[in-house]
Backbone bond lengths (Angstrom), bond angles and torsions (degrees), N, CA, C in turn:
res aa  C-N    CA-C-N  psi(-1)  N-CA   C-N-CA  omega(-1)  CA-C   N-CA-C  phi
1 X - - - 1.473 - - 1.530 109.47 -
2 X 1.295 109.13 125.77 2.023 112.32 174.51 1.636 98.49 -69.90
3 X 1.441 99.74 116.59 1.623 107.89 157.37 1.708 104.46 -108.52
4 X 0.985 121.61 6.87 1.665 120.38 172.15 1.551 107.69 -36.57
5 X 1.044 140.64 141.23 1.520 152.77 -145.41 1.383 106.66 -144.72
6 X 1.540 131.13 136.23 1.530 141.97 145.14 1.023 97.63 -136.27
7 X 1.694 92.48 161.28 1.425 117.88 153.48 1.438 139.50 -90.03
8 X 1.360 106.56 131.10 2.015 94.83 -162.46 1.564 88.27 -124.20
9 X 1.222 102.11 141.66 1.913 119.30 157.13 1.364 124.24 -65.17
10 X 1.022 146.69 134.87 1.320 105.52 -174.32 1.996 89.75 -144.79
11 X 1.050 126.86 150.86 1.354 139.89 -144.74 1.469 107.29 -164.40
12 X 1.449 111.42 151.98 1.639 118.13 -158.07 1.657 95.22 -127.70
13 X 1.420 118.16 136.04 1.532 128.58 166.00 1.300 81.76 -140.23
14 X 1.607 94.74 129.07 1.523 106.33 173.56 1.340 126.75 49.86
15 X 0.935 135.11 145.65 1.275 107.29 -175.19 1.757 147.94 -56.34
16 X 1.167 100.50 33.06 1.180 113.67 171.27 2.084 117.86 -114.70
17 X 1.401 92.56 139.43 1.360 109.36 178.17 1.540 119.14 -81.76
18 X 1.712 101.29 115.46 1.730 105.97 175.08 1.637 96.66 -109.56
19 X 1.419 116.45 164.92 1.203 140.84 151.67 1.508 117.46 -130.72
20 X 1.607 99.36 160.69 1.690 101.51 178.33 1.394 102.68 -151.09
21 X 1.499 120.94 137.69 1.658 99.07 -177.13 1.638 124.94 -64.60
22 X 1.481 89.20 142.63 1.822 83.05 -172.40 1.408 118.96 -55.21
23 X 0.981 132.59 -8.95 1.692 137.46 -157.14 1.877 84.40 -95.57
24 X 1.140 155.92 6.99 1.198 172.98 -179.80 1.704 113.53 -112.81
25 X 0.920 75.55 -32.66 1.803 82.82 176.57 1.351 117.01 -77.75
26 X 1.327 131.49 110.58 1.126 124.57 167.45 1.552 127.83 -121.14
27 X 1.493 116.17 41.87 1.229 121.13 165.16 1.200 105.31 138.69
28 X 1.535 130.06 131.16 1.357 133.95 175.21 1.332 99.63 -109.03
29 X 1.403 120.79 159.74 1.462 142.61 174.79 1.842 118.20 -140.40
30 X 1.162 104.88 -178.81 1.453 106.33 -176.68 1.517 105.68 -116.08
31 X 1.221 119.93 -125.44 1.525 133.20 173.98 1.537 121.16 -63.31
32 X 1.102 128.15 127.82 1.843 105.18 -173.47 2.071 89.67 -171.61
33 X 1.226 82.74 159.69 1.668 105.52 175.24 1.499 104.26 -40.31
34 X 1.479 110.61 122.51 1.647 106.49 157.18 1.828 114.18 -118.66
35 X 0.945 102.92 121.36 1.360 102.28 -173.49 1.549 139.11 -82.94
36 X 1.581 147.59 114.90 1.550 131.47 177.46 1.759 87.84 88.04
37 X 1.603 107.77 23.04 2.205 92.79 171.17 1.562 107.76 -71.12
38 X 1.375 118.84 31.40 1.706 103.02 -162.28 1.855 66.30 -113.98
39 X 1.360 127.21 -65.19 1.378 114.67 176.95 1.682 118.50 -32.63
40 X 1.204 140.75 1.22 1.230 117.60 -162.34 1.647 90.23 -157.40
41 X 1.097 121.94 21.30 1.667 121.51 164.06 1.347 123.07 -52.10
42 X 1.139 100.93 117.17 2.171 106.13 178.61 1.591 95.45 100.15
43 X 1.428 109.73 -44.03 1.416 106.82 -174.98 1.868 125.02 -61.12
44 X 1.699 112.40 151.99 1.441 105.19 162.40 1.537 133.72 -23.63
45 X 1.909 105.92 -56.56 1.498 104.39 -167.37 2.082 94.70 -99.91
46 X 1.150 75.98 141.11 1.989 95.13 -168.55 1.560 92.65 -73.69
47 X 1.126 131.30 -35.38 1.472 141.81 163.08 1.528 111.87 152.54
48 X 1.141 115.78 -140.31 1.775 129.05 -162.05 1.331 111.32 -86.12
49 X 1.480 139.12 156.20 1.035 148.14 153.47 1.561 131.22 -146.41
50 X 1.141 133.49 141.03 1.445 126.17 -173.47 1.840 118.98 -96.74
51 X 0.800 107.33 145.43 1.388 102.54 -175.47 1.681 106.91 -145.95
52 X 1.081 104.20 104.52 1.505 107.14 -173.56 1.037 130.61 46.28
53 X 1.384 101.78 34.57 1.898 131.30 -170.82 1.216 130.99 92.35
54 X 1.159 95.72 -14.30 1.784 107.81 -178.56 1.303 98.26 -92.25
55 X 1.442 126.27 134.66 1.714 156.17 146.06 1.699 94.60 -39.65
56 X 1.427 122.53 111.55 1.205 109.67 146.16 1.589 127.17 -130.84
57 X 0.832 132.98 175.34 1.725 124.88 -167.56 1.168 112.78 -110.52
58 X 1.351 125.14 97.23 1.864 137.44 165.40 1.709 111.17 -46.36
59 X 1.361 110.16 98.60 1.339 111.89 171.85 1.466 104.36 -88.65
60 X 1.602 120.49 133.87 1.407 127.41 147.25 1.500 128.07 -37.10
61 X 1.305 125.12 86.69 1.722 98.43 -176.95 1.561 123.24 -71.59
62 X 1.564 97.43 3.67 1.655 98.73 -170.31 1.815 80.68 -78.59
63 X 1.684 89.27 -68.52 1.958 89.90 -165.61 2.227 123.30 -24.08
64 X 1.270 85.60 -53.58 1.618 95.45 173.33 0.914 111.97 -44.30
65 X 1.299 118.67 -49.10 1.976 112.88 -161.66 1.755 88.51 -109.30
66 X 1.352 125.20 38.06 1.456 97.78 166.64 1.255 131.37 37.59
67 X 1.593 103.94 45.29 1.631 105.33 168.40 1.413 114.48 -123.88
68 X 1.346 112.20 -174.65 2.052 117.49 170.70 1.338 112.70 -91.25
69 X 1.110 124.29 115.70 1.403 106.10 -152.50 2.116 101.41 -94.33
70 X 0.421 149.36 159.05 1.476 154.84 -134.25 1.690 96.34 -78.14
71 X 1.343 118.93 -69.21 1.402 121.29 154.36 1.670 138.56 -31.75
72 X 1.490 114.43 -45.98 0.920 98.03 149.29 1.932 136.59 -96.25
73 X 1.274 89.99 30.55 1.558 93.71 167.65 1.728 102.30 -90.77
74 X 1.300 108.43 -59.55 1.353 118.27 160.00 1.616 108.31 -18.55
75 X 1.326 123.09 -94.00 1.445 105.19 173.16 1.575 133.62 -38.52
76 X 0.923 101.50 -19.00 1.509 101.72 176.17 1.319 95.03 -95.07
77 X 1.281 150.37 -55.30 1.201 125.58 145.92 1.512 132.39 2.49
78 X 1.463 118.53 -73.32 1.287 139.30 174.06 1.982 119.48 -36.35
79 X 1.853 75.69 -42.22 1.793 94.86 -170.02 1.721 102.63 -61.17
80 X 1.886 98.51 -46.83 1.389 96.58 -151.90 1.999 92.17 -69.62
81 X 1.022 97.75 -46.41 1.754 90.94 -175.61 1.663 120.88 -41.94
82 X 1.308 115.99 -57.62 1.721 101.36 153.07 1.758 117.96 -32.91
83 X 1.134 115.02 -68.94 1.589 102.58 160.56 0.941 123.33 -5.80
84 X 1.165 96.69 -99.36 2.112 132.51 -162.59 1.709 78.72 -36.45
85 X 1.839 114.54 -63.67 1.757 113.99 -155.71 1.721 111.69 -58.65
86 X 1.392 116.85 -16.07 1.851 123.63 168.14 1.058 107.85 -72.37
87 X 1.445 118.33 -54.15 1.497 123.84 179.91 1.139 105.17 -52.47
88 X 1.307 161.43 -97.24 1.629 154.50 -157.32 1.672 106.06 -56.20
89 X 1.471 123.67 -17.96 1.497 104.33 169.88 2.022 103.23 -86.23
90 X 1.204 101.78 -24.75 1.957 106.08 170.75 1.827 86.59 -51.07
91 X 1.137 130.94 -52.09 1.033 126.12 -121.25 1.836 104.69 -90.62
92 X 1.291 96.27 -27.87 1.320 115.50 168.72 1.504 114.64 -65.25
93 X 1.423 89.36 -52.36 1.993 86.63 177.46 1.083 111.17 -60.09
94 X 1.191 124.04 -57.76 1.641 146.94 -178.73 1.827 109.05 -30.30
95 X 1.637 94.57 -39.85 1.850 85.64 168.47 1.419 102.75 -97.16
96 X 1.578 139.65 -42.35 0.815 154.05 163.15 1.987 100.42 -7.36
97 X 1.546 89.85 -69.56 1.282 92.82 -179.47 1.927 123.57 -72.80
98 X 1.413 98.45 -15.41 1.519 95.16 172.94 1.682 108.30 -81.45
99 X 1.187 123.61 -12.71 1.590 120.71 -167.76 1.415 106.56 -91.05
100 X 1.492 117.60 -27.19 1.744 123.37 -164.20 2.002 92.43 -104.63
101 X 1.327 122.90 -40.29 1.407 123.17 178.19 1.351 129.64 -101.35
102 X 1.212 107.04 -16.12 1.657 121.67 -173.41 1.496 117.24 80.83
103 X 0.938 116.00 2.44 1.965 123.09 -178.97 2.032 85.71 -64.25
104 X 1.813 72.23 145.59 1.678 91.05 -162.52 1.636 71.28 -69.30
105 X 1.956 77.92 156.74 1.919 97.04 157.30 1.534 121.42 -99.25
106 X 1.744 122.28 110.36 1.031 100.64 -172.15 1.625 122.24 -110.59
107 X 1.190 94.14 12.42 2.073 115.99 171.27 1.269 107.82 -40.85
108 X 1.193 121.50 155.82 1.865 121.35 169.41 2.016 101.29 -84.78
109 X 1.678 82.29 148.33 1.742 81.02 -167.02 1.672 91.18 -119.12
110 X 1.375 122.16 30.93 1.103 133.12 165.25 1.168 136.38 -125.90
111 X 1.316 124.82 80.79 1.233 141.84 -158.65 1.616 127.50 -14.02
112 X 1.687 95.00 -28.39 1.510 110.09 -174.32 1.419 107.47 -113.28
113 X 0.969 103.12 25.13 2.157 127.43 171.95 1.024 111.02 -108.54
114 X 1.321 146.44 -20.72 1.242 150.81 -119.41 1.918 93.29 -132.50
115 X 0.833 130.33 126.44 1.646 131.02 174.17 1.289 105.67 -36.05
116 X 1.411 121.47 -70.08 1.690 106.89 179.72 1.224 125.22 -56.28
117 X 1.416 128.65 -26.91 1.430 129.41 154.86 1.424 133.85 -42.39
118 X 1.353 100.50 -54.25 1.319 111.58 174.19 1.484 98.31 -50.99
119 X 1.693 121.20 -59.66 1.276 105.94 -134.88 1.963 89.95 -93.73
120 X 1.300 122.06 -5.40 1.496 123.91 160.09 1.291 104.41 -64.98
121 X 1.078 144.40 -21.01 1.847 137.28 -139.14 1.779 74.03 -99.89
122 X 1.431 127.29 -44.48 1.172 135.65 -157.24 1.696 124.80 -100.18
123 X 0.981 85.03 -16.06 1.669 87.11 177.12 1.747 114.67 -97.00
124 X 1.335 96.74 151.38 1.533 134.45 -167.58 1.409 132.21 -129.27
125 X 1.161 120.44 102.70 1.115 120.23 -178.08 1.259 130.63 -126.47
126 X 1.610 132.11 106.85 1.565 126.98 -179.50 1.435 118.17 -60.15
127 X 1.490 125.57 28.03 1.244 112.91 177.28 1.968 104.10 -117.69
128 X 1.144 94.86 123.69 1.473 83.89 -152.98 1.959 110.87 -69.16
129 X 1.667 107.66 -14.44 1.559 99.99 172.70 1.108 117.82 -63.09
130 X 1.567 118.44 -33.77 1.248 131.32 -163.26 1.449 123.86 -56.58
131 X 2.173 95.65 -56.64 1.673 120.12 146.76 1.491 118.52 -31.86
132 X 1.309 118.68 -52.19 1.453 116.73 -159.86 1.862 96.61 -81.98
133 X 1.143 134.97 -24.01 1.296 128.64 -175.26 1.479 104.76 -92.34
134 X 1.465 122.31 -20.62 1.252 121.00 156.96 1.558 146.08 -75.03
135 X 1.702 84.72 -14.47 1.846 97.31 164.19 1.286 100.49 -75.83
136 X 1.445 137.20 -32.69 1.170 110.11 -143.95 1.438 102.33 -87.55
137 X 1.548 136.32 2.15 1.249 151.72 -165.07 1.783 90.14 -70.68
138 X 1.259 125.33 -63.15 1.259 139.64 -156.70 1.543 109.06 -43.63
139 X 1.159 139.68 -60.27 1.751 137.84 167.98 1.514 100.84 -34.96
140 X 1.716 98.90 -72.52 1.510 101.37 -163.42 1.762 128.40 -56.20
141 X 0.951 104.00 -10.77 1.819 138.26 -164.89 1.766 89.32 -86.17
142 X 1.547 110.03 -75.40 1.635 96.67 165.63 0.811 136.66 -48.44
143 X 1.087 119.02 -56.40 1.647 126.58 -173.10 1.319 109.05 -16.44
144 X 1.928 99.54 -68.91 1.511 130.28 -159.74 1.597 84.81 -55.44
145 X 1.341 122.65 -73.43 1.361 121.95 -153.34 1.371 113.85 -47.67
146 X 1.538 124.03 -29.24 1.274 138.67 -170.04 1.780 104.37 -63.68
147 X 1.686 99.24 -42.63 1.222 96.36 -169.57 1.728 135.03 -57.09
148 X 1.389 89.16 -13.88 1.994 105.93 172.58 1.287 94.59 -54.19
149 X 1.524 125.73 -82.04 1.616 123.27 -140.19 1.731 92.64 -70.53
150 X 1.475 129.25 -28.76 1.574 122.00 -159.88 1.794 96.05 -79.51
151 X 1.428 116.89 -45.13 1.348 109.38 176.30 1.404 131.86 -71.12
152 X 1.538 110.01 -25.83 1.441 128.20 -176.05 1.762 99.74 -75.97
153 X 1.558 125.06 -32.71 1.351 112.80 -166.04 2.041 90.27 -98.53
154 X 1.026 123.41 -4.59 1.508 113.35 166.41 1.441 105.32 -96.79
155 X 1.378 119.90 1.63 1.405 100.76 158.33 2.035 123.32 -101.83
156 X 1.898 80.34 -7.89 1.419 74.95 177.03 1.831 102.23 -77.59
157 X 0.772 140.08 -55.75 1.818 132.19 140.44 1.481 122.32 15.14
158 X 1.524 120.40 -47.96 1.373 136.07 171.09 2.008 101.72 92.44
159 X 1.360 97.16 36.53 1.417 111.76 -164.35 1.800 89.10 -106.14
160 X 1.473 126.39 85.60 1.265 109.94 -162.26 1.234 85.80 -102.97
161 X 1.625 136.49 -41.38 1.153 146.08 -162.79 1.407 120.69 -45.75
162 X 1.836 105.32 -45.76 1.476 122.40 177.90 1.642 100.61 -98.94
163 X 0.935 120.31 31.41 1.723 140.77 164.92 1.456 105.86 -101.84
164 X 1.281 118.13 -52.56 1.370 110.51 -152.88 1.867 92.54 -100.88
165 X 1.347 127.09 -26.27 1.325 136.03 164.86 1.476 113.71 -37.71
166 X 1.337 111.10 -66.88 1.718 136.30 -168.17 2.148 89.18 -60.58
167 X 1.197 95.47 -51.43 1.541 93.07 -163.51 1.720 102.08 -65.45
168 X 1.494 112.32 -45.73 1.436 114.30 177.22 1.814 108.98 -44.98
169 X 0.727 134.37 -52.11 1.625 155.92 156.61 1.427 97.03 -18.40
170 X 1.734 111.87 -86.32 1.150 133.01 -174.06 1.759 94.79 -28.81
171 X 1.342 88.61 -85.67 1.312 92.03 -148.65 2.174 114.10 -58.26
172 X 1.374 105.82 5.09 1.424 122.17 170.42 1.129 126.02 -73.46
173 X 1.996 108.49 -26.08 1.152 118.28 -167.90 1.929 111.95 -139.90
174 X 1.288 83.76 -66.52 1.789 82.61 170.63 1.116 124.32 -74.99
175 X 1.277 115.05 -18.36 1.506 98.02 170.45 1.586 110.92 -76.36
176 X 1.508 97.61 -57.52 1.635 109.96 166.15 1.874 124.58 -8.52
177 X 1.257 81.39 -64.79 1.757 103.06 -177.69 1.834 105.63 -83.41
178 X 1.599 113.76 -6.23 1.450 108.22 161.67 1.722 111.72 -80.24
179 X 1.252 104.23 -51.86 1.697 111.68 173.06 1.504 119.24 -49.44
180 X 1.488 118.27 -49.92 1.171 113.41 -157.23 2.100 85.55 -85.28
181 X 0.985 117.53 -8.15 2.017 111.62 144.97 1.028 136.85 -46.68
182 X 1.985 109.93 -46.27 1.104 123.47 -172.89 1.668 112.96 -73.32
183 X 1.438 92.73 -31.97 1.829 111.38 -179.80 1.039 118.49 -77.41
184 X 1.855 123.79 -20.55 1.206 124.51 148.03 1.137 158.79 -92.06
185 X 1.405 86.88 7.00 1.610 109.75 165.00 1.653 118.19 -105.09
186 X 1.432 119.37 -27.68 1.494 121.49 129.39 1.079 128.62 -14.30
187 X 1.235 114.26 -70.95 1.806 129.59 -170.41 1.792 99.81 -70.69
188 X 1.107 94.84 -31.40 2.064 88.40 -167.66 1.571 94.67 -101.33
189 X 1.166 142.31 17.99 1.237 130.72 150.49 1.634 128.17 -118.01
190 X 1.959 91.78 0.87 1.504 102.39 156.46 1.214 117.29 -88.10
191 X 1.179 114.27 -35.33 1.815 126.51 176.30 2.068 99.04 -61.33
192 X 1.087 123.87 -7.59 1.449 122.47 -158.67 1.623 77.46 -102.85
193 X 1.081 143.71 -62.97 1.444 148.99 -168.81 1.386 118.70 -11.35
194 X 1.249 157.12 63.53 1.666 147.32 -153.00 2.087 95.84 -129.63
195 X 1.634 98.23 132.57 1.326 77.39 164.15 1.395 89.57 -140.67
196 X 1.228 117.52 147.88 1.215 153.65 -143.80 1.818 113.47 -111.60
197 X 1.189 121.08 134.77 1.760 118.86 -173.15 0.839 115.71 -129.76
198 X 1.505 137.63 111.23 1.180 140.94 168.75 1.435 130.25 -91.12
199 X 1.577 140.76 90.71 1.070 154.14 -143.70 1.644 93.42 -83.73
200 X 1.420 133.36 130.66 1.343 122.32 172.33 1.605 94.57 -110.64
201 X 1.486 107.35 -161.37 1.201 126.63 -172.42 1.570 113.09 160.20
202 X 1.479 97.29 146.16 1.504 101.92 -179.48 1.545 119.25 -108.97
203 X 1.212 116.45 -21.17 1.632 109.24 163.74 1.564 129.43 -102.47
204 X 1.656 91.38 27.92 1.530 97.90 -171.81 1.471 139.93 72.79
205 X 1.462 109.36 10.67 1.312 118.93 -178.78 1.771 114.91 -164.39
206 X 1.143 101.70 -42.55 1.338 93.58 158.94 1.927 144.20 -88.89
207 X 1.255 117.40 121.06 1.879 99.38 -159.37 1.822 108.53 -79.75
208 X 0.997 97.90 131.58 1.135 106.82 178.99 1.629 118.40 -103.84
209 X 1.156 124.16 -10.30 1.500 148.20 153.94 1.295 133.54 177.30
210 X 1.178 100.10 158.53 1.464 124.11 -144.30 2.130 109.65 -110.12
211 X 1.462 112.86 89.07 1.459 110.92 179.58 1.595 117.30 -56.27
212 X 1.160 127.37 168.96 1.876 111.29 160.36 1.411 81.42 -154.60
213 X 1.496 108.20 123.33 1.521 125.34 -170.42 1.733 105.25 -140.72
214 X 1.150 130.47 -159.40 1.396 101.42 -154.10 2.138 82.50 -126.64
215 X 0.960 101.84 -30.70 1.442 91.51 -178.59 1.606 118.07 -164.02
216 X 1.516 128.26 136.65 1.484 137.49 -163.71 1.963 98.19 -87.32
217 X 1.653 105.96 109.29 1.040 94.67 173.96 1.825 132.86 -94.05
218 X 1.419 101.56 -45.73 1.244 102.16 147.85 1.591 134.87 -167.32
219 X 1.041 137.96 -159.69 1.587 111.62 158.29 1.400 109.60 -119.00
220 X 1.502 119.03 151.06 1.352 122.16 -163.71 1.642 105.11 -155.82
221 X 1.360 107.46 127.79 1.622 139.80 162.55 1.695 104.51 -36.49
222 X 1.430 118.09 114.02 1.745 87.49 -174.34 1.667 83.95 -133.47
223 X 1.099 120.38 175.83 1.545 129.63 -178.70 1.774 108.42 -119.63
224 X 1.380 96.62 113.09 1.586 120.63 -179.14 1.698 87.38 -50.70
225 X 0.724 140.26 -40.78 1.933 120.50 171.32 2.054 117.71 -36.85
226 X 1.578 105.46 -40.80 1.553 142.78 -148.19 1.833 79.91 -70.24
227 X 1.478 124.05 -54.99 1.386 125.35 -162.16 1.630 113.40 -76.33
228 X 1.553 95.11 127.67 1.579 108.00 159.20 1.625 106.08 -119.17
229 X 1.468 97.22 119.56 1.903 119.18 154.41 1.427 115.33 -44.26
230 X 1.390 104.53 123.34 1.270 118.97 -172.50 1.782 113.60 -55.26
231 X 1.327 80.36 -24.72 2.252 90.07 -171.44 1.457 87.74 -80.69
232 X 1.264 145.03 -34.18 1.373 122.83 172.68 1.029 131.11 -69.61
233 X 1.585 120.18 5.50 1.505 137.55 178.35 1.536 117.92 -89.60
234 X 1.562 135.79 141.08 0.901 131.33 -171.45 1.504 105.68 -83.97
235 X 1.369 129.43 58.94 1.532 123.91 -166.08 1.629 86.52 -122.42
236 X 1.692 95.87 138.88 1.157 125.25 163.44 1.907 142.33 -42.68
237 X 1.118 121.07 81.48 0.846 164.80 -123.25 1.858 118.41 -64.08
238 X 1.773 86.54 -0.63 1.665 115.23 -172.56 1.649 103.72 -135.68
239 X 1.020 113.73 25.29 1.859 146.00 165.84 1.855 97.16 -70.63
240 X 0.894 112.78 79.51 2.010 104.38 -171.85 1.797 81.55 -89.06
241 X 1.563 137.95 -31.70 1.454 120.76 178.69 1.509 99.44 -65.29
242 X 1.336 140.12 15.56 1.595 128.21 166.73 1.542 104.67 -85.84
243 X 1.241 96.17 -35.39 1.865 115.01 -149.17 1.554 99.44 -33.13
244 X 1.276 109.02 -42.30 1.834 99.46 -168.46 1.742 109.07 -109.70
245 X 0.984 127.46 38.13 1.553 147.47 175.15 1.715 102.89 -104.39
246 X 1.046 116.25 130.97 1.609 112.58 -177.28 1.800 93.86 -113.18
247 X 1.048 118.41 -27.89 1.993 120.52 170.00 1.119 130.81 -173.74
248 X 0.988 118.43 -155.02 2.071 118.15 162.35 1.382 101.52 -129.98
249 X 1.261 106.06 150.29 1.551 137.29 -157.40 1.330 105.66 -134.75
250 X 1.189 111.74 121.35 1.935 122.94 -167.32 2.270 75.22 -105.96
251 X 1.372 96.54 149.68 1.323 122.58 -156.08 1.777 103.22 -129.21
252 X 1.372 98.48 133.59 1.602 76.25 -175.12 1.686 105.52 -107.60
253 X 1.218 111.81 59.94 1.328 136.94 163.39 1.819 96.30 -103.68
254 X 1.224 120.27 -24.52 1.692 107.25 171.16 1.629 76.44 107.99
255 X 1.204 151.67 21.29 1.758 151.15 -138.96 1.457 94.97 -147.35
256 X 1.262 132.98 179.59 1.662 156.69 -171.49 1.268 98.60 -161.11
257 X 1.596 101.62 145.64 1.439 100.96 165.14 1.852 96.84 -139.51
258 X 1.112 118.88 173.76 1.528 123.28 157.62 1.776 112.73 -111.04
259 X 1.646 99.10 120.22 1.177 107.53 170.71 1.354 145.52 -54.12
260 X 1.380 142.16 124.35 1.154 122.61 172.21 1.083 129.85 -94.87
261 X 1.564 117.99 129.62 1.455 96.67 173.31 1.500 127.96 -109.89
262 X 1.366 120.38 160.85 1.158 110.80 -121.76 2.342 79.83 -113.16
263 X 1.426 100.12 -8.74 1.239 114.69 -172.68 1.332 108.34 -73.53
264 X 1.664 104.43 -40.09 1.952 126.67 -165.51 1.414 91.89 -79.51
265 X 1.303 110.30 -38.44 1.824 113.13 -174.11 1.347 114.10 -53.28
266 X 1.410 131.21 -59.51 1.421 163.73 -171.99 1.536 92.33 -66.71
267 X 1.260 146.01 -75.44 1.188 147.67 162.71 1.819 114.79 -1.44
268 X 1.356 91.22 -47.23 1.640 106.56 178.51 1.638 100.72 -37.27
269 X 1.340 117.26 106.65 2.200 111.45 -179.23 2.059 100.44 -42.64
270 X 1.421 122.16 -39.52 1.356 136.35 -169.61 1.544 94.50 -46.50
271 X 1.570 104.29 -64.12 1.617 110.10 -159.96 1.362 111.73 -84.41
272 X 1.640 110.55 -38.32 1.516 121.54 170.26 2.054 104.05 -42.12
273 X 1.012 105.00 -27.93 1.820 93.72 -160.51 2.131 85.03 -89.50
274 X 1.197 111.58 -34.49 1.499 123.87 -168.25 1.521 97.49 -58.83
275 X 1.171 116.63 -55.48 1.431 115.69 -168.58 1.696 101.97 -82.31
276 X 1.237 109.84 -21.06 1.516 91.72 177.99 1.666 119.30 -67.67
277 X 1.844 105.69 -37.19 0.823 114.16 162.60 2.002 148.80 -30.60
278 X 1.773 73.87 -51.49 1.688 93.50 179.79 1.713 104.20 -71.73
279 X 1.507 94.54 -37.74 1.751 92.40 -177.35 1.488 123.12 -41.18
């Protein structure tokens, strides 16, 4: 049985797990200058960067492998919450305007009908501030919705006066304290945003490229038995998000990761001429 042993890094874009051996690693960073990204828009490498003088090239690992990379789900996140926060002020007018004109109301008056409902009933998040600013949506979220059938049957009454009172209220307070939710869960999932750089290298000192992945999870002892080669896999053969994966790696966290290699990467003619350069 192979008990032969390395060490691999192993790091998350999107939700998927990469590793790379640590002896490849030559320095992670956080936020920093990227240079000439207007040359390389849509594309893998985000553009240029310097690193102790040397030019090296920031590849996307989401872009390569055709995934969402954690960050920009987050913004799209961000987008839909402006949404969802128009939709419930429409929604106010929308009865607003059925109680003072009579225009039918045709909004959902069920909290879990309503687009942000749906997509609250469904969302999940392991970050636990994020959770806690998202429970608190749930009271204020009814309330509002409640207010269709309670205002609509005091107007069938001819009670328009204490119609438009109750709603003045509403919208002073519960709605108020629904928005300034939406703005705070905005703000704490832009503040969550970090992307992360991993500088590699092959002789241990000089970088020859540069990953940007969304977060460093840990490093782990793995057993050269654990790896299967991607060419021994029955995968389809026009897969170009494989191209720079050298296998999968069973983890003795009970976890998998897919390898990168750092050989298939460099190969790229783009980066191959980049690193020849820096050499």
């Amino acid at each position: 049985m192979n008990t032969m042993t390395s060490e691999l890094m192993t790091f998350r874009s999107g939700d998927i797990l990469f590793g790379i051996p640590i002896t490849q690693v030559l320095t992670i960073t956080g936020e920093q200058e990227i240079l000439h990204c207007k040359a390389f828009a849509g594309k893998e490498t985000l553009g240029i960067s310097e690193y102790q003088g040397v030019p090296v090239a920031i590849v996307d690992l989401a872009r390569t492998n055709n995934i969402t990379s954690t960050n920009e789900t987050k913004k799209e996140w961000v987008n839909l919450l402006k949404l969802r926060e128009q939709d419930h002020i429409d929604w106010i007018n929308a009865l607003e305007d059925t109680l003072v004109n009579g225009t039918p109301f045709s909004k959902a008056r069920d909290p879990h009908k309503c687009a942000f409902g749906e997509w609250y009933d469904n969302f999940k998040s392991d970050d636990q501030e994020l959770s806690s600013v998202l429970a608190e949506f749930d009271a204020p979220h009814r309330k509002i919705h409640a207010l269709a059938d309670k205002l609509l049957d005091l107007k069938a009454n001819d009670d328009i006066q204490a119609c438009l009172t109750i709603l003045s209220e509403e919208r002073n307070t519960t709605l108020k304290y629904l928005l300034s939710l939406f703005e705070r869960m905005r703000s704490q999932i832009l503040s969550s945003i970090r992307t992360v750089y991993i500088y590699l290298t092959i002789d241990g000192a000089t970088p020859c490229v540069a990953l940007c992945v969304d977060e460093i999870t840990d490093v782990e002892t793995v057993v050269e038995s654990g790896f299967t080669s991607m060419s021994t896999m029955a995968l389809p053969t026009d897969q170009s998000s494989l191209q720079y994966l050298s296998g999968y790696q069973k983890l003795t966290s009970d976890n998998d990761c897919l390898l990168v290699d750092l050989e298939l990467l460099l190969s790229n003619p783009s980066l191959s001429q980049k690193h020849s350069q820096a050499s």
